[in-house]
C-alpha positions in Angstrom: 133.5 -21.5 -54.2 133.8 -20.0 -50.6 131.9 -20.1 -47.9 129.6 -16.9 -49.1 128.9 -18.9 -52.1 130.9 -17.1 -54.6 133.4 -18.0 -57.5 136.4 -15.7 -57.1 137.2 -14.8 -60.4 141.6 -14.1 -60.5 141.5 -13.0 -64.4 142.1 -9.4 -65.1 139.3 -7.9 -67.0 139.6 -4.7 -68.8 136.5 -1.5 -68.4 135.2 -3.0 -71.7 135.1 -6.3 -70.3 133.0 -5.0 -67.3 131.0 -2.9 -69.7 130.3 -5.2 -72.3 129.0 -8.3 -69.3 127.1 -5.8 -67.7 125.2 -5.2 -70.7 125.2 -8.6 -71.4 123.6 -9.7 -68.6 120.6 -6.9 -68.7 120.3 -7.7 -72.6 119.8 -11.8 -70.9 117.3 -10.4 -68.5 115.3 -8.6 -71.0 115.5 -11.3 -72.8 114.2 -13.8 -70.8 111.0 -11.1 -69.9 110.2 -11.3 -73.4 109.6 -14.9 -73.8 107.4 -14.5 -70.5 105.3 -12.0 -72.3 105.3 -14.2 -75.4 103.5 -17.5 -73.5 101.6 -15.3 -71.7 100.0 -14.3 -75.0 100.0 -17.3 -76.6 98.5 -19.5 -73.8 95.2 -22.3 -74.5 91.6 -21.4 -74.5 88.6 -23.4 -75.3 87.1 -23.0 -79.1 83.7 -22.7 -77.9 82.6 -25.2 -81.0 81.0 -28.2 -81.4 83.1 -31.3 -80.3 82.5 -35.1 -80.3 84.2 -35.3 -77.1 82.8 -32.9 -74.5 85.3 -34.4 -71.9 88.1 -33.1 -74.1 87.4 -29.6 -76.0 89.6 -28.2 -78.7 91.5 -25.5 -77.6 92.7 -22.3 -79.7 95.6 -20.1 -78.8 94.2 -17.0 -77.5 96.8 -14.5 -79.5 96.8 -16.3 -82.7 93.4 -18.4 -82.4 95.9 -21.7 -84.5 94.7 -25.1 -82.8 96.7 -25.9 -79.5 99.8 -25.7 -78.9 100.1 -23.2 -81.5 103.5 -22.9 -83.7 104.5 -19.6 -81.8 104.3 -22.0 -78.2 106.0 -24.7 -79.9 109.0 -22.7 -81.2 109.7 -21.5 -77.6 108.8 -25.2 -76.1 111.6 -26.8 -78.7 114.0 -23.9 -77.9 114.1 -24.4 -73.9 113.8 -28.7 -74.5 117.1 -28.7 -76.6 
């Protein structure tokens, strides 16, 4: 690393090289935009129902109204946690 902080790369890369990681890193960013979106959508709300424990409501996902965390949350949650 030097003193700007970068990694000077010596390999020789080809125009398809270039090409294909500067598609690569958009299709990462757009990537990573959609899983934002998706647990912004599927994010806890209270049920609104009758519970034996006011302290501690039950929560519903607001997108797919399963019991929290909902199977869409926990995909993503065991995807990043591997």
């Amino acid at each position: 690393m030097n003193k700007n902080g970068f990694v000077p790369v010596k390999a020789r890369l080809s125009r398809e090289d270039l090409a294909f990681l500067a598609g690569a890193r958009e299709e990462v960013i757009m990537f990573a935009e959609l899983g934002v979106r998706l647990l912004d959508l599927h994010r806890p709300q209270e049920s609104g129902g009758i519970t034996s424990d006011p302290g501690s409501p039950i929560h519903r996902c607001r997108a797919c109204m399963s019991r929290w965390p909902c199977p869409t949350f926990r995909a993503i949650d065991d995807a990043f946690n591997v």
